[in-house]
N, C-alpha and C positions, 0 to 999 in steps of 0.2 A: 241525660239525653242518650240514646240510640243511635248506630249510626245512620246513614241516609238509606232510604229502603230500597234503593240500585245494590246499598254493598250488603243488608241482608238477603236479594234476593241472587244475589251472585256467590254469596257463600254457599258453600259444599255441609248440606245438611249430614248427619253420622250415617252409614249406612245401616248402622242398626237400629236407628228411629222408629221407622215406619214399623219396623216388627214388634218391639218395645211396646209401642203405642197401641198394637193389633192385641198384643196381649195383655195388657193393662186393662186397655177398655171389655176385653172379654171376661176378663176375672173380676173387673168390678158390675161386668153386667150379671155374673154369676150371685154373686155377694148382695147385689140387692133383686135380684131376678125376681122374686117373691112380692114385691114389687110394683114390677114394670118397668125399671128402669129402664134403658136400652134394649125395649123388646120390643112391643108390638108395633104393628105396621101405622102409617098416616092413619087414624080416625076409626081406630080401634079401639080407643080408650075411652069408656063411659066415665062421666063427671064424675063419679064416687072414682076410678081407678086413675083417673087426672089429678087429684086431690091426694090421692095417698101415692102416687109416683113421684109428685110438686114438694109435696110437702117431708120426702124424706131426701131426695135431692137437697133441698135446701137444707134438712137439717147439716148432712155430709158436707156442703158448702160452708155453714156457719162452722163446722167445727175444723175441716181444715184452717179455716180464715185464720178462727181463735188458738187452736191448740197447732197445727202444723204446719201457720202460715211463718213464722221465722224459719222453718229450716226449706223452704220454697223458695227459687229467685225468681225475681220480680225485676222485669223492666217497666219502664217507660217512656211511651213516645207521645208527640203533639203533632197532630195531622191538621193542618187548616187547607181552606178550600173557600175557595170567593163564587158566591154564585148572583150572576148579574140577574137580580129583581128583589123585591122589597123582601122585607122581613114578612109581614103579615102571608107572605104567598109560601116564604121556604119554611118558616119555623112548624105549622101543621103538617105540609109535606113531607122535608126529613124526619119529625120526630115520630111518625103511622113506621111500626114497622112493615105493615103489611109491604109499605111501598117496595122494599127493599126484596120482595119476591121478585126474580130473574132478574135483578138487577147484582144481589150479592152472590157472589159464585159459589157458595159452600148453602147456602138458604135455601130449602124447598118448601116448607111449610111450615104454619105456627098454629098451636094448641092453648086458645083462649083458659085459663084457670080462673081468675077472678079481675073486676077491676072496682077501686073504691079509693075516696078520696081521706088523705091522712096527713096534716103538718102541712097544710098547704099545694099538696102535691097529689097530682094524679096519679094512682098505682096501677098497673098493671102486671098480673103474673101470670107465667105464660111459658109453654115450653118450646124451644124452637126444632123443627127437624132440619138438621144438616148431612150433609153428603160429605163427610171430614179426607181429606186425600192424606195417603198411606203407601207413598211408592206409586206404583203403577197402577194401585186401587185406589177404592173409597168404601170408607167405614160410615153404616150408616148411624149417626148420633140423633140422641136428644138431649140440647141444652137446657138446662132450668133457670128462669130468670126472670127479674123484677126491675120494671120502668117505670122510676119517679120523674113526674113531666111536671116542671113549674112554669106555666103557660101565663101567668102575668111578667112573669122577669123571663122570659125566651132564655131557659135552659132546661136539660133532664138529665137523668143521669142512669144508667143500666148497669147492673150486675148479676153474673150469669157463672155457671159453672158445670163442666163439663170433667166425665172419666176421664184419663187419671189423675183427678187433682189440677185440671186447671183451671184459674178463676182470672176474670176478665170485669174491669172495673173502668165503665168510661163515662166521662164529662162533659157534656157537648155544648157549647154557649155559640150565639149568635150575636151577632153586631152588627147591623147596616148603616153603612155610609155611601152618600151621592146613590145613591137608589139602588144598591149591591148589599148582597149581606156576604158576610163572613163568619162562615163555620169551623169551627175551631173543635178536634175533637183530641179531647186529652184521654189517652187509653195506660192502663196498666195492667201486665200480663205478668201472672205468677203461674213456676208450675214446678215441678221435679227438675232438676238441675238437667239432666238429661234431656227433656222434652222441650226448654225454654229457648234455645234458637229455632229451634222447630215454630214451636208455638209463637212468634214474633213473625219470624219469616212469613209465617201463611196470615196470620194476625192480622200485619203490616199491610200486604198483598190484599188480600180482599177488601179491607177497609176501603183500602186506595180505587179500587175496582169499584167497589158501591158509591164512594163519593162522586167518583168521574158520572155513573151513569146516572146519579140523582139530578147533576149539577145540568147537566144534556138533558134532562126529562120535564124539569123544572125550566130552566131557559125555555125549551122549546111547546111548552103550555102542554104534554104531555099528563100532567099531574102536576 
């Protein structure tokens, strides 16, 4: 376990992070630039250049995973969150990410790639645009990633992967009791030794931020 996310958001991130990260992500925007990786702007990328951005992203993703996921640290933490109304109402809701526009603080937009059904499970891949913060700026990213949705058993699960080298591996299960559900979101953050308080701290922080505002939007018939 992690500790509570008051004492990662009150530790004193390195002050070299943010730079670290500025240039990581530039040099790996360089290295696949050819690409698209972290380049073009929202809804510049035509299907063929969404397809070969996705699909080398993810290769990069599987091979850290496989080849240079031991020498990466890896936390994890378990965020639950009770949201008063049935399951049938929250489990469609939390699992759209779209919902999570303006709601997650780093989330601006998402790049539909495919979706098709496989092992029981609804796939979707998808790149997201984020506003990643860097000190006193924000770096603009594109994450790559794939959301297995198992809609008879109210769970999914996402995995996604961002320059440099960080992967983001989460579990989301629902429960309702007395006419409340309970979302339970099990996350693991892997990244360069260097980047991995970083990467929890802000991890931690926005999860917590998107649950509060799903949970307020969903209550309140909002969505």
């Amino acid at each position: 376990m992690v500790e509570r996310p008051e004492q990662l958001a009150g530790r004193r991130a390195r002050s070299s992070v943010p730079k670290v990260l500025t240039a990581c992500v530039l040099a790996t925007g360089i290295t696949l630039g050819g690409v698209g990786v972290a380049g073009a702007e929202p809804g510049s990328s035509s299907s063929s250049t969404l397809d070969v951005e996705w699909e080398a992203s993810w290769a990069a993703y599987k091979f850290e995973k496989s080849v240079a996921g031991p020498a990466l640290a890896t936390v994890n933490v378990t965020l639950p969150i009770t949201i008063n109304a049935p399951i049938d109402r929250v489990f469609p809701a939390y699992s759209n990410l779209y919902n999570s526009l303006g709601r997650h603080p780093f989330l601006r937009g998402v790049l539909d790639r495919r979706k098709y059904t496989e092992g029981g499970a609804d796939v979707w891949e998808f790149i997201a645009l984020e506003d990643i913060p860097a000190g006193s700026a924000s770096i603009p990213g594109r994450t790559v990633g794939q959301q297995r949705v198992y809609a008879a058993d109210h769970w999914y699960s996402t995995d996604t992967w961002d320059a440099p080298g960080v992967i983001t591996h989460q579990k989301v299960t629902f429960a309702e009791s007395g006419g409340a559900t309970t979302v339970t979101e099990q996350l693991t953050f892997s990244a360069p030794a260097l980047l991995i308080d970083y990467t929890v701290k802000n991890g931690v922080s926005s999860h917590i931020e998107n649950q509060q505002a799903m949970k307020r939007d969903i209550e309140n018939g909002t969505i």
